[in-house]
Backbone bond lengths (Angstrom), bond angles and torsions (degrees), N, CA, C in turn:
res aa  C-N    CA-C-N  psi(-1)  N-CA   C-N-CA  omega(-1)  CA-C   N-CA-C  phi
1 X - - - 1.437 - - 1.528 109.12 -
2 X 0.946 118.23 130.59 1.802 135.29 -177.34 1.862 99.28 -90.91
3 X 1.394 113.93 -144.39 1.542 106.77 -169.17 1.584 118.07 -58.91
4 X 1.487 117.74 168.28 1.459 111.15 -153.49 1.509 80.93 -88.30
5 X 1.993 87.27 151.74 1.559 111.56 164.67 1.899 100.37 67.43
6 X 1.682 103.25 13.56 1.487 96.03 179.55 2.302 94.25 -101.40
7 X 1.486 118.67 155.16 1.613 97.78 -176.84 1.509 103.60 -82.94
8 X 1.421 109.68 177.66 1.442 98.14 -168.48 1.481 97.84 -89.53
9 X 1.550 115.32 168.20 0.885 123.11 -165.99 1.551 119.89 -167.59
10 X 1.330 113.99 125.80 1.784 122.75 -144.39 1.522 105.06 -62.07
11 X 1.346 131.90 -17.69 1.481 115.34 -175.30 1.960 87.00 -74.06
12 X 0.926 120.45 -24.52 1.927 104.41 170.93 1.051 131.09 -53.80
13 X 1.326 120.20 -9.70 1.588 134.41 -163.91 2.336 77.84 -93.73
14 X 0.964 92.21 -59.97 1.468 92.57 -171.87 2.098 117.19 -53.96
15 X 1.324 86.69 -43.65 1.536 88.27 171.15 1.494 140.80 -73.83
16 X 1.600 89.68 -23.10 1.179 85.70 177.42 1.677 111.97 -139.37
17 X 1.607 104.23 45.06 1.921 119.62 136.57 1.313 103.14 -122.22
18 X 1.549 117.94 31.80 1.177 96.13 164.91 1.674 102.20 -115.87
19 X 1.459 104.69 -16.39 1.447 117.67 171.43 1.491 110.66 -38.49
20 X 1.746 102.62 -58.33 1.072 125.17 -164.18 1.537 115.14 -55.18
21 X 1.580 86.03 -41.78 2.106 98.11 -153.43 1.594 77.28 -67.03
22 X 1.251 130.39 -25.39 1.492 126.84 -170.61 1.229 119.99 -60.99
23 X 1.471 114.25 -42.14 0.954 133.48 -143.72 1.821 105.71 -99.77
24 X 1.545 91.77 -22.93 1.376 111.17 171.05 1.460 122.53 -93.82
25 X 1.605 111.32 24.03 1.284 119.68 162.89 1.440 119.02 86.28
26 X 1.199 108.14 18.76 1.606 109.23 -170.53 1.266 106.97 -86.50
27 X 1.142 107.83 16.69 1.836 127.42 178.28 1.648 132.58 -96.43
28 X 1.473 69.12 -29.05 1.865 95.68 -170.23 1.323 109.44 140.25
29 X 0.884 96.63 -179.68 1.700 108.96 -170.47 1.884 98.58 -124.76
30 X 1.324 87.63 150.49 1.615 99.78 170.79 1.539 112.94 -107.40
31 X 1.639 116.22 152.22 1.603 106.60 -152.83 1.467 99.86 -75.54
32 X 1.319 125.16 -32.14 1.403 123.33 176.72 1.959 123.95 -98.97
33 X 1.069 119.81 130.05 1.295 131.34 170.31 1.475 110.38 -5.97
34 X 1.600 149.12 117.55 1.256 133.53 153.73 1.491 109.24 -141.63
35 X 1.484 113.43 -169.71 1.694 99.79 -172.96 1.933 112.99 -69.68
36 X 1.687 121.81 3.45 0.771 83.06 -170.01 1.939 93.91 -91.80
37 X 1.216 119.32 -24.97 1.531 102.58 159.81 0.965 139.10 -57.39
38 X 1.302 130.30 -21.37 1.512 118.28 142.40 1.560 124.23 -56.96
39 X 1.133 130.46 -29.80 1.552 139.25 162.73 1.238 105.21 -45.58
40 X 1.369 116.08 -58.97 1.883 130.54 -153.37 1.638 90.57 -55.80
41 X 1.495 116.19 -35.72 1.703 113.79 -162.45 1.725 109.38 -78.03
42 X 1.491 118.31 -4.43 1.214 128.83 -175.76 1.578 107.10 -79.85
43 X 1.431 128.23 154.70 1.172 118.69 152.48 1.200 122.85 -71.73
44 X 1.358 137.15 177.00 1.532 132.17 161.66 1.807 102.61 -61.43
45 X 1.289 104.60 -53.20 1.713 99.62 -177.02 1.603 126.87 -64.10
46 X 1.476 99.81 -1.60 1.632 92.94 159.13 1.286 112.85 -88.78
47 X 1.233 116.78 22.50 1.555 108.40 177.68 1.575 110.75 -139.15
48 X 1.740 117.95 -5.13 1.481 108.20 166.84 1.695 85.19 -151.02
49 X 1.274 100.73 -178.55 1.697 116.83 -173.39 1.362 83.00 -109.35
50 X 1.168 119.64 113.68 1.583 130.55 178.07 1.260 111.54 -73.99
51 X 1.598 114.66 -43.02 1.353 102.35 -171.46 1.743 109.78 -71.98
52 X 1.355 119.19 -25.18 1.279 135.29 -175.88 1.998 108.26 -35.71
53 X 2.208 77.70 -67.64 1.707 92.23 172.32 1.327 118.47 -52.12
54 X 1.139 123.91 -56.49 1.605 127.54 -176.52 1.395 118.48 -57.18
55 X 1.365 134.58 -17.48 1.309 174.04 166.37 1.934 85.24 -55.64
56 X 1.484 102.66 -102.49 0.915 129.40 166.57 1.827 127.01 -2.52
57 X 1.943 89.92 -72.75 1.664 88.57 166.95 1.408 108.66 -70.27
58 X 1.316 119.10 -52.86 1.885 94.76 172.78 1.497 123.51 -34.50
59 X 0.977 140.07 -20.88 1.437 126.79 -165.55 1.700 96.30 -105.88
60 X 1.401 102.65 -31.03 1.867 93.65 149.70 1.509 142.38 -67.32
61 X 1.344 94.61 8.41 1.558 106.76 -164.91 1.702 93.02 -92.09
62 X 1.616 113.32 161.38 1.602 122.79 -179.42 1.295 97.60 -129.74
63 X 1.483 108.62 115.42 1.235 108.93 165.01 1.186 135.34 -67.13
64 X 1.599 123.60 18.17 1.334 119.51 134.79 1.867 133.17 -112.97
65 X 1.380 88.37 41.26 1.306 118.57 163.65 1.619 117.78 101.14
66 X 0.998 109.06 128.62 1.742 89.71 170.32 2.249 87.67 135.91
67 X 2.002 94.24 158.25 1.866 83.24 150.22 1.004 75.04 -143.27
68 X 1.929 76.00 173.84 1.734 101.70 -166.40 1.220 88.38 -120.98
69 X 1.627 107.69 -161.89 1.436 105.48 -146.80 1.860 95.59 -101.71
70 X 1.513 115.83 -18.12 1.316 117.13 -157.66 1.992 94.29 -150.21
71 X 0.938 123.63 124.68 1.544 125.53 177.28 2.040 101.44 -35.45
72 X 1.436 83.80 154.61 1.767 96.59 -162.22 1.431 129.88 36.54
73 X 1.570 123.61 23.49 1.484 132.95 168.56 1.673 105.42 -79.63
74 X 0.673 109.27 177.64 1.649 122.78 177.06 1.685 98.21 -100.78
75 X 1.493 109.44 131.17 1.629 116.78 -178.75 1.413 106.67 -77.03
76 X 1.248 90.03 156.75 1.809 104.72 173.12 0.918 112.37 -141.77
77 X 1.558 136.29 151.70 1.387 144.30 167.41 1.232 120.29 -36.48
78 X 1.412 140.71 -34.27 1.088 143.09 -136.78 2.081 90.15 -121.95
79 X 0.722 128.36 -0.11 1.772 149.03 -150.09 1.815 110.03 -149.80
80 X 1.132 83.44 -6.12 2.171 93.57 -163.20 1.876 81.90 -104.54
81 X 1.589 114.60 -50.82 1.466 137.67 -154.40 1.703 98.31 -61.60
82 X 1.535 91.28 -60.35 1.219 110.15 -176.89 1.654 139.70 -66.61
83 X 1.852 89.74 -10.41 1.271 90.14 -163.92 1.498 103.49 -103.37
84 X 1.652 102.91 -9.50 1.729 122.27 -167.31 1.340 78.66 -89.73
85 X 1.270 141.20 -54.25 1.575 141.41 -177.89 1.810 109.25 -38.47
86 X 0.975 101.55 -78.37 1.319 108.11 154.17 1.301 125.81 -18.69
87 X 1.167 132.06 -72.60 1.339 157.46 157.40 1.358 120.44 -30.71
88 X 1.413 97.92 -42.54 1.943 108.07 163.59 0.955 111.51 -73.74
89 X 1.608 147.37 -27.52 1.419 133.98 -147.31 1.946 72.02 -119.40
90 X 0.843 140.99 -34.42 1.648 130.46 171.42 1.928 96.04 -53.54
91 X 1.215 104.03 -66.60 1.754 95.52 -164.40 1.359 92.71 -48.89
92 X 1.513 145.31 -57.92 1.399 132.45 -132.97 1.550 94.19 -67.93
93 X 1.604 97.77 -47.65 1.682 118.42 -157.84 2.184 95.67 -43.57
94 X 1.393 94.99 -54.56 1.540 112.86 174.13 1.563 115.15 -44.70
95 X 1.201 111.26 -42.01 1.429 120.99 -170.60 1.188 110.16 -77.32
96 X 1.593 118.67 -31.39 1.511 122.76 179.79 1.545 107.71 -59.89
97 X 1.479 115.51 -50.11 1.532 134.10 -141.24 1.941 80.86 -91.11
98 X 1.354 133.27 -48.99 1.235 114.79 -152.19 1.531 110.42 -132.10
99 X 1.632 107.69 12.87 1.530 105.20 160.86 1.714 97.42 91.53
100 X 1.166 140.31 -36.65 1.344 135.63 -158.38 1.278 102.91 -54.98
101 X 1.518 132.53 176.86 1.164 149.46 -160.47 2.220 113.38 -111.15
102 X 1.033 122.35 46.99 1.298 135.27 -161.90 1.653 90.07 -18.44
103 X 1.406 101.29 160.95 1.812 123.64 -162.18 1.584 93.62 -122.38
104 X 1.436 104.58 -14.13 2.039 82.37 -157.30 1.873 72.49 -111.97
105 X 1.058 115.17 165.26 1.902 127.61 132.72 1.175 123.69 -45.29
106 X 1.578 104.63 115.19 1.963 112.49 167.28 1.780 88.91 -46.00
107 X 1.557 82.55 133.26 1.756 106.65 164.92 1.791 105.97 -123.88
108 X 1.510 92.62 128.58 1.895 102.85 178.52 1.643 97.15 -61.70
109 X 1.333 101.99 144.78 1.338 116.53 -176.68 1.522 117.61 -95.28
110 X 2.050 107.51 -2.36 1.231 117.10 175.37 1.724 96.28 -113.27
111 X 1.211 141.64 32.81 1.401 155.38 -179.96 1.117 148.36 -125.61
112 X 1.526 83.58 -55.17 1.379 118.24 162.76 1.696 93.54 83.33
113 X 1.316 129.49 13.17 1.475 139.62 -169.24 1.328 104.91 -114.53
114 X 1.738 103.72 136.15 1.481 112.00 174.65 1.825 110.20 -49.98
115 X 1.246 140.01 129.42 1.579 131.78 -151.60 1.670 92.33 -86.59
116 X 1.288 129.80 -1.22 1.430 111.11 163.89 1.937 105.07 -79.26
117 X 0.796 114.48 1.55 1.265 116.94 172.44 1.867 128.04 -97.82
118 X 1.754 105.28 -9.60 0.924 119.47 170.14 1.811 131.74 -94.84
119 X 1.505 108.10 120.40 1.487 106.72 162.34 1.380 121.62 -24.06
C-alpha cells in the first residue's frame, strides 16, 4: 500500500523494493558505518512477504496481456512496466534466498533499466 487510505496498487511492489534494494547499498557504500549498512545485511524478505507481492501482481495480470494497476482494472503500459519491474527485483530477491535461476533480467533500482543496459 502507497499513501494512507490510498488501495494498493502493483506499480508499489516496484517502488518500494526498489527503495529498499537502495537502501541496501546497491549503490555504493558509504566509508563509515550507518543505517543503510546495517540494512544491506537484511534480506529483502525481512522486510515484505514476497510471495504475498508476487501473489498480488499476478492477480493484476490480464490474460490478454498487459498489468493493471489494481486486480480486474484494465492494464496499462505504465502499470505493465512497473509491475514486471517489480517482479524482477522479487525474482532476484527469490534467487538470493533459495538458489533458483531468475526468469526476468536484474533491473537497477536507480534506472529502472534491465543492468545489462547500464554504463
Amino acid at each position: 500500500n502507497g499513501r494512507p487510505g490510498k488501495a494498493p496498487d502493483v506499480c508499489y511492489t516496484w517502488w518500494t523494493l526498489a527503495s529498499v534494494e537502495l537502501l541496501r547499498g546497491r549503490c555504493g557504500k558509504a566509508s563509515t558505518e550507518t543505517a543503510a549498512d546495517l540494512v544491506d545485511e537484511l534480506d529483502m524478505a525481512d522486510f515484505f512477504d514476497l510471495s504475498d507481492l508476487r501473489g498480488f501482481i499476478a492477480k493484476c495480470m490480464c490474460s490478454a496481456g498487459g498489468v493493471a494497476a489494481h486486480p480486474g482494472d484494465d492494464p496499462d503500459p505504465f502499470h505493465t512496466f512497473f509491475g514486471l519491474a517489480g517482479l524482477s527485483l522479487l525474482d532476484h530477491a527469490d534467487t538470493s534466498r533459495t538458489g533458483a535461476k531468475p526468469w526476468l533480467a536484474s533491473i537497477s533500482p536507480v534506472l529502472a533499466m534491465p543492468v545489462s543496459y547500464v554504463p
